[in-house]
PyMOL CGO cylinders between C-alpha atoms (Angstrom):
from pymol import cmd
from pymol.cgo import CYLINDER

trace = [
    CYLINDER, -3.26, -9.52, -2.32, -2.91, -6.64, -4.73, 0.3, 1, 1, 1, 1, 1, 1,
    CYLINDER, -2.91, -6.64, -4.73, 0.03, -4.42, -2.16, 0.3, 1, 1, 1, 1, 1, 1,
    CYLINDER, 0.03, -4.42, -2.16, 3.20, -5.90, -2.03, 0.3, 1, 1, 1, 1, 1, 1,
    CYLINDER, 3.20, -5.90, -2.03, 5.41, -4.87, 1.10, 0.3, 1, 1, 1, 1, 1, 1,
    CYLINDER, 5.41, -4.87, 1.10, 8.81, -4.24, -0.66, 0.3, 1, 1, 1, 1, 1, 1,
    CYLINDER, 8.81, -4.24, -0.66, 10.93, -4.76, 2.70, 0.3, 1, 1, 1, 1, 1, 1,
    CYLINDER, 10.93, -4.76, 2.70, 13.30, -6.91, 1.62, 0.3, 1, 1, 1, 1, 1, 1,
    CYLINDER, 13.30, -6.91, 1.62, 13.80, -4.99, -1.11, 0.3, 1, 1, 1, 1, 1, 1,
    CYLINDER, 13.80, -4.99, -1.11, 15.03, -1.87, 1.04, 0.3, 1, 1, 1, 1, 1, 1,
    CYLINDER, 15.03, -1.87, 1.04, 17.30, -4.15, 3.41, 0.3, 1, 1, 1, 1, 1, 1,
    CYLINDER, 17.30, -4.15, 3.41, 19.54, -5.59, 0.59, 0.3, 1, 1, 1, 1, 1, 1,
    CYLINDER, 19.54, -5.59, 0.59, 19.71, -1.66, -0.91, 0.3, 1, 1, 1, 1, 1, 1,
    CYLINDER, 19.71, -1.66, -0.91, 20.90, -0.48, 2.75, 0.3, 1, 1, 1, 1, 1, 1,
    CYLINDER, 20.90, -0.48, 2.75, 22.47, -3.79, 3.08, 0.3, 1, 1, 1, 1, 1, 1,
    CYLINDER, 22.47, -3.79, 3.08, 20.87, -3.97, 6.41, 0.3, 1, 1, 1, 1, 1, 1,
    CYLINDER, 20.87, -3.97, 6.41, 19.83, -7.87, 8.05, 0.3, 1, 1, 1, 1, 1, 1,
    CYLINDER, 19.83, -7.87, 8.05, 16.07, -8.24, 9.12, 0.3, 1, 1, 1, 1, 1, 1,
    CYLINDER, 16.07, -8.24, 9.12, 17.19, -8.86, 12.79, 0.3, 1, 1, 1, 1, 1, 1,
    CYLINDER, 17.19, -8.86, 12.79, 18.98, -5.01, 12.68, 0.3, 1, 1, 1, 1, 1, 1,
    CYLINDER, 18.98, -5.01, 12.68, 16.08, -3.53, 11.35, 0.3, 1, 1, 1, 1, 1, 1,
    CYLINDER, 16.08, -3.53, 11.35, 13.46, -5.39, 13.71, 0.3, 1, 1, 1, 1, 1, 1,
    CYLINDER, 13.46, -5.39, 13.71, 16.06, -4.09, 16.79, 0.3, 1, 1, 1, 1, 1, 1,
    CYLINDER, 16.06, -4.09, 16.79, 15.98, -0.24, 15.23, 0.3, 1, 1, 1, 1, 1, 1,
    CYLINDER, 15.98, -0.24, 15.23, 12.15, -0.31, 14.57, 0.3, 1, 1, 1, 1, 1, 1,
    CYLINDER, 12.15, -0.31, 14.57, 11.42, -2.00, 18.29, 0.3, 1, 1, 1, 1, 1, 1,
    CYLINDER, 11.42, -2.00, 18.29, 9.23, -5.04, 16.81, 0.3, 1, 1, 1, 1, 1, 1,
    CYLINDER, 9.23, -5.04, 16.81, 10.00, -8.85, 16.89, 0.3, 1, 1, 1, 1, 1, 1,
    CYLINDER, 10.00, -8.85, 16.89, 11.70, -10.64, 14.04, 0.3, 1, 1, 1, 1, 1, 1,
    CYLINDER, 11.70, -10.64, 14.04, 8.55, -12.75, 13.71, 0.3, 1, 1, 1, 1, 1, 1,
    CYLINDER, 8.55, -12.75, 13.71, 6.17, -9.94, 13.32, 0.3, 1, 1, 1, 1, 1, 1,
    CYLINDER, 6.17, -9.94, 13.32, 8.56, -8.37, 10.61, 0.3, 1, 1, 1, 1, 1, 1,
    CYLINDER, 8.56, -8.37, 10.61, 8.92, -11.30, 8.65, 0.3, 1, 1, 1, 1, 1, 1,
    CYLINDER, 8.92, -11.30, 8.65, 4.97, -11.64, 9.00, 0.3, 1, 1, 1, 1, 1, 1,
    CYLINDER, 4.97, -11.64, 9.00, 5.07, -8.31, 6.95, 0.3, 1, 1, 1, 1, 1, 1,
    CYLINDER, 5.07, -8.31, 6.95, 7.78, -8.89, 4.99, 0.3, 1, 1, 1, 1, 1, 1,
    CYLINDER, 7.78, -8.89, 4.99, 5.56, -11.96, 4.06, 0.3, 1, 1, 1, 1, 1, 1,
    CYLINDER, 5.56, -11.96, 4.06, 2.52, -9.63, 3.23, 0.3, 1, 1, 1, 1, 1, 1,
    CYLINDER, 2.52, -9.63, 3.23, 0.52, -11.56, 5.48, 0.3, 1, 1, 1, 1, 1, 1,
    CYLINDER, 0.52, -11.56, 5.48, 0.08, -8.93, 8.19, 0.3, 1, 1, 1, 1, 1, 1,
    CYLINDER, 0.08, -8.93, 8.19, -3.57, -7.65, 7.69, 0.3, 1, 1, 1, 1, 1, 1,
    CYLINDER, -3.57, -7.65, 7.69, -2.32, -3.96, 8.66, 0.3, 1, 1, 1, 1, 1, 1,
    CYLINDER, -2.32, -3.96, 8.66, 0.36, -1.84, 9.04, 0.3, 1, 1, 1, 1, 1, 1,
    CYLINDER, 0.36, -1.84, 9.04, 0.48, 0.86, 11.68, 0.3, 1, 1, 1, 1, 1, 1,
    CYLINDER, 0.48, 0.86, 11.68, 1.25, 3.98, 10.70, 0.3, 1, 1, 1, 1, 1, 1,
    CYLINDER, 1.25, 3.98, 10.70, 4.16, 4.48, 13.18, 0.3, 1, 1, 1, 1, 1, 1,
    CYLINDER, 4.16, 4.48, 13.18, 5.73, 1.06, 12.36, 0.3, 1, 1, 1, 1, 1, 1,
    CYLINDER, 5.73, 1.06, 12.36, 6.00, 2.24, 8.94, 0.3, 1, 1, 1, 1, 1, 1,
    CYLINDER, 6.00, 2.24, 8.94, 7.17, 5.47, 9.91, 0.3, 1, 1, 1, 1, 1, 1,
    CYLINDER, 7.17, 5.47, 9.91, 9.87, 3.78, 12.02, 0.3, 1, 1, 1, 1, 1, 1,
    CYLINDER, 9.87, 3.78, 12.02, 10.78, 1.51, 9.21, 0.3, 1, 1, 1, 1, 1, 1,
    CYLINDER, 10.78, 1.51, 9.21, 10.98, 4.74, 6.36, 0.3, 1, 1, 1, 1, 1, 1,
    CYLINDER, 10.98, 4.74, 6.36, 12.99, 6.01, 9.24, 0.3, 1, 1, 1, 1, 1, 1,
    CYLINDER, 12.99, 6.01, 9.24, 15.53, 3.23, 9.47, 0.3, 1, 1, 1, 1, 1, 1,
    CYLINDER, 15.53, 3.23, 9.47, 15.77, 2.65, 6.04, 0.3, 1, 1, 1, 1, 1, 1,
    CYLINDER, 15.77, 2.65, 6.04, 15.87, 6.19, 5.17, 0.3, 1, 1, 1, 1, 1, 1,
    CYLINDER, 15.87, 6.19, 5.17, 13.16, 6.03, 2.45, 0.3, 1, 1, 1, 1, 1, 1,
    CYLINDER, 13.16, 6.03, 2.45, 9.36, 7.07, 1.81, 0.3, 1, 1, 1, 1, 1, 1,
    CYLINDER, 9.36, 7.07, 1.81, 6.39, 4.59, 2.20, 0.3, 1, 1, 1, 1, 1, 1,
    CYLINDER, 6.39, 4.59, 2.20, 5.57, 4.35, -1.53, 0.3, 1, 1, 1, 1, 1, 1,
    CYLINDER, 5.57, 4.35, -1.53, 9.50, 2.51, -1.27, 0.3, 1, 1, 1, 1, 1, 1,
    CYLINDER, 9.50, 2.51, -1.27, 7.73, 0.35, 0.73, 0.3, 1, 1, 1, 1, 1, 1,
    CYLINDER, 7.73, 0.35, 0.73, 3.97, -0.57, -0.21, 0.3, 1, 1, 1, 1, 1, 1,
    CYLINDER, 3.97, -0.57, -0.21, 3.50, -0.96, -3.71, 0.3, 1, 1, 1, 1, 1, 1,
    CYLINDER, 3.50, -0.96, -3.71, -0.53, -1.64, -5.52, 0.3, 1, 1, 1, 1, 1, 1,
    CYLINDER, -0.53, -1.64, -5.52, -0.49, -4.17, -8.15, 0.3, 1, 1, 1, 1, 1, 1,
    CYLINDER, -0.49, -4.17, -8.15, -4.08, -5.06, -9.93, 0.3, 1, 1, 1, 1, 1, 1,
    CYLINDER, -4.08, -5.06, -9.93, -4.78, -8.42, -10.08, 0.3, 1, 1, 1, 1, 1, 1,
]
cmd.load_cgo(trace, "trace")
């Protein structure tokens, strides 16, 4: 898939666990790690608002577009 969900990226620069950031954004470990994955189909806008929030960054920190 040409985005990449740079997640895990942002937790080890806030040094923040998965399990804290699922808690702060109000969504279950498993769905985060099935982003974190990139094999969510969508993202809602307010989930990524919530995780920008927590992680005090903007979405392009987030989503990235790479060609294939």
């Amino acid at each position: 898939m040409p985005i990449i969900i740079n997640v895990d990226v942002m937790l080890a620069r806030r040094k923040m666990q998965s399990q804290e950031l699922a808690e702060k954004i109000g969504i279950t470990q498993a769905n985060l790690s099935i982003l974190k994955t990139g094999k969510a189909k969508a993202v809602k806008l307010s989930t990524l608002e919530a995780i920008c929030k927590a992680l005090d960054c903007q979405p392009g920190d987030i989503l990235e577009y790479v060609k294939n």
